[in-house]
C-alpha positions in Angstrom: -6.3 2.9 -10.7 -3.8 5.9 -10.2 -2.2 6.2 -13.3 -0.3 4.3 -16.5 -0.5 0.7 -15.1 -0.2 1.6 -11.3 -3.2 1.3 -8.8 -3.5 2.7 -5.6 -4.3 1.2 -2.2 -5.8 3.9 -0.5 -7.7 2.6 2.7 -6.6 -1.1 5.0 -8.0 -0.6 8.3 -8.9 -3.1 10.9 -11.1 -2.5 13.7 -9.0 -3.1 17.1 -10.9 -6.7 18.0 -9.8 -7.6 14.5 -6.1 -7.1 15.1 -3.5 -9.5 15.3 -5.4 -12.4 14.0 -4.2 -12.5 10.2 -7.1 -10.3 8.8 -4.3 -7.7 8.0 -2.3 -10.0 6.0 -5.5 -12.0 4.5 -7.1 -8.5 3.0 -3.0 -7.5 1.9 -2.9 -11.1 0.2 -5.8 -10.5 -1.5 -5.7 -6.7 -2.4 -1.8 -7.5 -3.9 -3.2 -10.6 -6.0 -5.9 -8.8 -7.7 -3.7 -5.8 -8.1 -0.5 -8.1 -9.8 -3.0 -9.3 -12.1 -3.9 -6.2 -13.8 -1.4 -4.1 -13.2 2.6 -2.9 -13.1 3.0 -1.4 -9.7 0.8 -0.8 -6.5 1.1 2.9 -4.8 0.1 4.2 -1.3 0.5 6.7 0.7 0.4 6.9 4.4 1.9 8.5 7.9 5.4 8.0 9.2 3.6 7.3 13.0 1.9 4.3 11.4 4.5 2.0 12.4 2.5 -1.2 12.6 1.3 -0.2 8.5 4.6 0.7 7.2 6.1 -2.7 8.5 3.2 -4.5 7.2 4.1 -3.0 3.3 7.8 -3.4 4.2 7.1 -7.0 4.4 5.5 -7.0 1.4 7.8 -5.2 -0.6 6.9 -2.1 -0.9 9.6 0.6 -1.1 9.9 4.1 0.4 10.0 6.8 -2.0 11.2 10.6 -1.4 8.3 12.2 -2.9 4.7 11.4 -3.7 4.2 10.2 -7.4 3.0 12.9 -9.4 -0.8 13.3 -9.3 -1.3 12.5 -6.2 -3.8 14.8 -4.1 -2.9 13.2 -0.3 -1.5 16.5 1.1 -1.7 15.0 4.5 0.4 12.2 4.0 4.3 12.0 4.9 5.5 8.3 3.3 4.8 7.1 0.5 5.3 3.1 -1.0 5.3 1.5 -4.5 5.3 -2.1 -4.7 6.6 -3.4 -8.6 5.2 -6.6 -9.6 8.0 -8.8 -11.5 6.7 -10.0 -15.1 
């Protein structure tokens, strides 16, 4: 949880022999369907360079925001997403 009805996914890293074989998409599937289920929105944070991850929550509908929501204490990141889950 992060705050009011919004989580936060904070870590999705694959190991390079794992890349490019679905895992991404498979943990993102399953992280988002547990996460619609209890709450509103889904929030992370993350690093403009990390192309390959900001398409991957572009696909999935996450939206860039112009500023961190407030409370959040990831001073080293430059992008941040929320995802809204429809009611």
């Amino acid at each position: 949880p992060f705050t009011n009805g919004v989580c936060e996914l904070q870590k999705l890293y694959l190991s390079p022999k794992a890349q490019g074989k679905g895992a991404g998409k498979k943990l993102m599937d399953t992280a988002l369907e547990y996460a619609s289920t209890y709450y509103e929105a889904c929030y992370l944070e993350t690093r403009r360079e990390l192309t390959a991850a900001i398409g991957l929550y572009q696909r999935y509908g996450f939206s860039l925001l112009s500023e961190p929501l407030e409370g959040s204490e990831h001073s080293a990141m430059d992008a941040w997403y929320l995802k809204t889950f429809s009611s």
